[in-house]
C-alpha positions in Angstrom: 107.6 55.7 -6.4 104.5 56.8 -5.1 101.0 58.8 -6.1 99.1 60.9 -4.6 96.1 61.9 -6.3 93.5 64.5 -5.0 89.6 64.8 -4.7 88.1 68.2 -4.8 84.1 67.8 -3.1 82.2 70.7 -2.3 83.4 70.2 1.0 86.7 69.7 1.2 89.4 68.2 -0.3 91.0 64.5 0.1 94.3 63.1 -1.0 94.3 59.2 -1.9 98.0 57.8 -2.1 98.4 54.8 -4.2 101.8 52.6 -5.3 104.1 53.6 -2.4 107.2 51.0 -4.3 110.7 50.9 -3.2 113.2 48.9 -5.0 114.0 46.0 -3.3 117.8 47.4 -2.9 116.8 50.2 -1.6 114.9 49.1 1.1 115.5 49.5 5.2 117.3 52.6 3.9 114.4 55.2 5.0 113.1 55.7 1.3 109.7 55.0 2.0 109.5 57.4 5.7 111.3 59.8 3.5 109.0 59.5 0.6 105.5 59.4 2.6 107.0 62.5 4.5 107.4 64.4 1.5 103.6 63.6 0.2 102.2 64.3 3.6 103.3 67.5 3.5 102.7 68.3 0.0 99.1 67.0 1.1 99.4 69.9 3.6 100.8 72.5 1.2 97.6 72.0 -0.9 94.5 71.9 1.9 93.6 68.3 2.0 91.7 67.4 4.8 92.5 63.9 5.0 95.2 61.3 3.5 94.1 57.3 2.9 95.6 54.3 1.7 95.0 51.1 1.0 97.5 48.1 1.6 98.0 45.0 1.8 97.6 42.8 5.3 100.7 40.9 4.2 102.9 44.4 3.8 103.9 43.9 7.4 107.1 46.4 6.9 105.2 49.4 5.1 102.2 49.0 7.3 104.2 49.2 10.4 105.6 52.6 8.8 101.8 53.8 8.0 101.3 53.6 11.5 104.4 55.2 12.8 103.4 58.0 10.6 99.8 58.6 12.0 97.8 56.5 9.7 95.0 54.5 11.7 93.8 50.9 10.4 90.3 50.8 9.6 89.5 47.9 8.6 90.6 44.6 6.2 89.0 43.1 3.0 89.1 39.7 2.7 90.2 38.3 -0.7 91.4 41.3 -1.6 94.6 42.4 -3.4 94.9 45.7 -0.6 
């Protein structure tokens, strides 16, 4: 499961993707690259100038995928849930 919701500015438009969740037994199975994939290019498909996300430090598995796939860290919160 996973959401991406879009922001229309004068500008341009952005994509925000929110509660990438794989069941646990269908992890290591490619569900999540598959899944991201298929909302990066539906993010193309519609114009969106940018993707983010926001995760978790402790998500060591899915952030190692959000780089593979071209996502660039920006920064950490401390104390938060992301």
């Amino acid at each position: 499961m996973a959401t991406l919701t879009i922001k229309q500015t004068l500008m341009r438009k952005d994509g925000f993707i929110d509660d990438v969740i794989v069941d646990e037994n269908h992890r290591r199975q490619g569900v999540a690259d598959n899944l991201m994939g298929n909302l990066i290019k539906l993010a193309k498909v519609r114009g969106l100038s940018r993707i983010e996300l926001k995760s978790n430090p402790e998500r060591v598995n899915a952030n190692k995928l959000y780089l593979k796939l071209g996502f660039v860290l920006i920064g950490t919160v401390e104390g938060s849930n992301y």
